[in-house]
C-alpha positions as semicolon CSV with decimal commas, in nm:
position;residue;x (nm);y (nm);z (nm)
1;X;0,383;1,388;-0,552
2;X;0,332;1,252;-0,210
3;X;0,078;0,994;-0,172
4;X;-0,243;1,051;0,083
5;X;-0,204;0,880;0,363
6;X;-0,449;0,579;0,365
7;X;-0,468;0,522;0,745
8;X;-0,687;0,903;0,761
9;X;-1,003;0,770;0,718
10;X;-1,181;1,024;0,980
11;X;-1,069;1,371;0,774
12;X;-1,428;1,481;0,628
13;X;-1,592;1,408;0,990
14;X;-1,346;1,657;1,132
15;X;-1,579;1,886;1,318
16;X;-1,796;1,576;1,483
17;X;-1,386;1,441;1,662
18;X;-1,300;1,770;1,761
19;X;-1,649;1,766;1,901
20;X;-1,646;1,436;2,124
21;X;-1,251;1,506;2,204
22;X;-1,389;1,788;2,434
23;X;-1,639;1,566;2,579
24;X;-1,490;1,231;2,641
25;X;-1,145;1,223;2,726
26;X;-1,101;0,854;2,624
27;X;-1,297;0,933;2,274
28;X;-0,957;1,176;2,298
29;X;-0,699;0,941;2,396
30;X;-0,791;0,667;2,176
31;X;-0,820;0,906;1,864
32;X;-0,488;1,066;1,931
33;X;-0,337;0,670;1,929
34;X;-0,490;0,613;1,666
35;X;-0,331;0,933;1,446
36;X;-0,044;0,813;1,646
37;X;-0,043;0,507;1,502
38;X;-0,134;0,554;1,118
39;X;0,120;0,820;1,114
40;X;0,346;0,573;1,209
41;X;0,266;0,323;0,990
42;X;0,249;0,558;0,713
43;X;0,571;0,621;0,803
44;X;0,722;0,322;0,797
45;X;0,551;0,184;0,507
46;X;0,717;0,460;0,290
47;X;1,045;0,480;0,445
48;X;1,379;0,415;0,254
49;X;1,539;0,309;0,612
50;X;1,579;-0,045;0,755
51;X;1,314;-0,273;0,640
52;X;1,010;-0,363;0,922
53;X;0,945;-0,694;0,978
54;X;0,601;-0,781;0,814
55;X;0,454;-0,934;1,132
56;X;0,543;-0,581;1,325
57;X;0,355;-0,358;1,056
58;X;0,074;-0,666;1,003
59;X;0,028;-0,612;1,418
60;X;0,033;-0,228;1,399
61;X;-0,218;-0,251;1,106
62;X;-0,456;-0,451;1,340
63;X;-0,441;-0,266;1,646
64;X;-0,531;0,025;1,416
65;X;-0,832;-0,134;1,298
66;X;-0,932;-0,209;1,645
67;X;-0,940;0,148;1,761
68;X;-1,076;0,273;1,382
69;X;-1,354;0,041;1,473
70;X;-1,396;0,200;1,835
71;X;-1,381;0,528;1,657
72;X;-1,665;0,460;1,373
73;X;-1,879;0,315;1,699
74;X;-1,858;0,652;1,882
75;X;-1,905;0,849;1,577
76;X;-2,211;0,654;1,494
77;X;-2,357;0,743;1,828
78;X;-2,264;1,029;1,812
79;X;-2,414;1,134;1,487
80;X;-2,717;0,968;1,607
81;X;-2,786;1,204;1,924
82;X;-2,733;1,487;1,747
83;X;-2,992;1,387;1,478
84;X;-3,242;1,334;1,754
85;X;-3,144;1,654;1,884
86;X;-3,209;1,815;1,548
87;X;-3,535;1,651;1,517
């Protein structure tokens, strides 16, 4: 059995990405480096290759927190303006 990847933390708000992907083409550019990225660390943390240096993957995981970050800030905003809309 494969074990989930741990870096997909935006799978149940789905519909709300694919939403603000059409609309804001950096919302799109710095979602796709981040799947870029957790797919790559994913990757390489269960890899039977060459062994990463710790600093590398330790670097990788921060930059990926940085844009997960950027991500939950433009989600948040963005399920805020459509709960005003609602309203």
């Amino acid at each position: 059995m494969k074990r989930q990847n741990k870096y997909r933390k935006f799978q149940l708000q789905q519909k709300n990405i694919e939403a603000l992907e059409k609309e804001n083409s950096r919302f799109k550019r710095v979602y796709s480096e981040y799947e870029n990225m957790s797919n790559e660390l994913w990757n390489l943390e269960n890899s039977n290759g060459e062994p990463v240096p710790d600093d590398f993957i330790n670097a990788m995981v921060l930059q990926a927190s940085y844009l997960e970050d950027e991500i939950e800030d433009w989600l948040l905003q963005f399920n805020e303006k459509k709960t005003k809309i609602q309203h």
